[in-house]
Legacy VTK file of the C-alpha trace (Angstrom):
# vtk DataFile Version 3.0
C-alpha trace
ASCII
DATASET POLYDATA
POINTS 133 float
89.926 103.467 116.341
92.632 105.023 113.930
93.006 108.641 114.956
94.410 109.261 111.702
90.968 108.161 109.867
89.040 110.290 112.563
91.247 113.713 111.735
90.506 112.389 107.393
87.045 111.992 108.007
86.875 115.480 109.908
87.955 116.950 106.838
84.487 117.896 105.382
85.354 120.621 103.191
83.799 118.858 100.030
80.848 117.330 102.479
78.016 119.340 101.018
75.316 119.184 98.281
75.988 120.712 94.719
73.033 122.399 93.676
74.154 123.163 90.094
75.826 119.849 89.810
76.083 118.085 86.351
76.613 114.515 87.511
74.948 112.436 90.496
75.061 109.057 91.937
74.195 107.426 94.999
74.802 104.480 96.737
73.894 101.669 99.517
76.343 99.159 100.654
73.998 96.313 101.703
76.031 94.900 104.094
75.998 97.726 106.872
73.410 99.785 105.322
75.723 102.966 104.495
74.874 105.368 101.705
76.819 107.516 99.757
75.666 110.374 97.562
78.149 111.839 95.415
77.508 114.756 92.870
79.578 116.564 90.837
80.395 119.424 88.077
81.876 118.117 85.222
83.086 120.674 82.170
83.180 119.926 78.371
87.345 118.894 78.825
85.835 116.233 81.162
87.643 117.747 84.144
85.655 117.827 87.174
85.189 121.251 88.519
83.841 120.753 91.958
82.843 117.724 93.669
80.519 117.215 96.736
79.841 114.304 98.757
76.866 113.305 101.653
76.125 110.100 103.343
74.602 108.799 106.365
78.103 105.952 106.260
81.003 105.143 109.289
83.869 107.335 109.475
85.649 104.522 107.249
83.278 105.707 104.803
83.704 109.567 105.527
87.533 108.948 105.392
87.779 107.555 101.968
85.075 110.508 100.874
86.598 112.934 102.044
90.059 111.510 100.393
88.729 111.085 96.869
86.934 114.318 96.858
90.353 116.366 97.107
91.876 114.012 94.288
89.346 114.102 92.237
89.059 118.221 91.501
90.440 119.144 88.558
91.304 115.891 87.377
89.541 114.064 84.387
86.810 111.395 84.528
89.414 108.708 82.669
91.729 109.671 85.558
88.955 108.978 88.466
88.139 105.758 86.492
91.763 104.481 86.971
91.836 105.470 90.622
88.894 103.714 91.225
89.636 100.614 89.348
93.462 100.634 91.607
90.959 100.938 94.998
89.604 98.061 93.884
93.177 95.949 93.164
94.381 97.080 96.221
91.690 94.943 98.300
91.989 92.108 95.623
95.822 91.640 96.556
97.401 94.231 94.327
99.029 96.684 97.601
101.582 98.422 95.527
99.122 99.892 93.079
98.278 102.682 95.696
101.481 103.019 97.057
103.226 103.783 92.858
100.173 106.304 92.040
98.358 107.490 94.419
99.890 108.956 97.400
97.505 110.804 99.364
95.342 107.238 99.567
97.956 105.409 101.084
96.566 107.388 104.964
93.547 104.889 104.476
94.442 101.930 101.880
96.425 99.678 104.337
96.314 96.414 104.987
95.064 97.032 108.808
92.104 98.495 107.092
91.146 95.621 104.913
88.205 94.338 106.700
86.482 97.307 106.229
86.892 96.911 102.552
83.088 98.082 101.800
83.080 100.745 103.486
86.423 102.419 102.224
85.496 101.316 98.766
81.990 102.723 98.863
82.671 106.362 97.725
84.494 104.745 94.649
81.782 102.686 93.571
79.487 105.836 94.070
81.634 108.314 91.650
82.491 105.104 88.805
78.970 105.012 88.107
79.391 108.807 86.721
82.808 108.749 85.512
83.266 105.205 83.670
80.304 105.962 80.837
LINES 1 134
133 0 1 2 3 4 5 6 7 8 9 10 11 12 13 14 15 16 17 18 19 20 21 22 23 24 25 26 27 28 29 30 31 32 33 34 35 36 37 38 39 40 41 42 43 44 45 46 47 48 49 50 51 52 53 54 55 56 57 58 59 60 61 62 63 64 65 66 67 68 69 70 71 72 73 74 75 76 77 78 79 80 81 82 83 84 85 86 87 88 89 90 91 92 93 94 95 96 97 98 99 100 101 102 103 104 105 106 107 108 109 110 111 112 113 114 115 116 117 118 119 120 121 122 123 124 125 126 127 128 129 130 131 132
């Protein structure tokens, strides 16, 4: 196990339930039976605000949460959209994308990591079903 994913996925500060949130989602990866519940407080600007994640998922899952929860605050949906949509290039061949944009993602998008594609990528499916409409 990557001790740098364990000391990510210990980072829970955003693992907790928004009880005023504007936005929900939640998802189940059906090949290991994670979930991943992601809500969140969007404002008019279409900044979000605050963002809180839960799941019952591996600490893959947890890692990648707890990663896109920090980037995510105060940035705009569009923005989110386009992070999520480079997740996804990265583990269709595309390895620079992460490394040219967005920094703080390269601790779990590398190429050691790839088989656990589903997992990592699970949090971003979970918060593109809010912020692509």
């Amino acid at each position: 196990m990557d001790l740098e994913i364990l000391r990510i996925a210990s980072d829970n500060n955003n693992n907790k339930y928004l009880q005023n949130h504007t936005h929900h989602s939640k998802l189940k990866n059906p090949l290991c039976g994670d979930e991943m519940q992601i809500n969140l407080i969007i404002n008019n600007e279409e900044r979000i605000i605050d963002f809180g994640y839960q799941g019952k998922c591996c600490v893959y899952c947890q890692a990648s949460a707890s990663l896109l929860s920090k980037i995510s605050i105060n940035k705009k949906k569009s923005k989110i959209n386009e992070l999520c949509d480079d997740a996804k290039s990265f583990f269709n061949g595309n390895s620079d994308i992460i490394k040219k944009k967005w920094k703080l993602m390269q601790k779990i998008f590398k190429s050691k990591n790839r088989a656990r594609k589903e997992c990592i990528l699970l949090p971003f499916k979970t918060v593109q079903k809010i912020v692509s409409d």
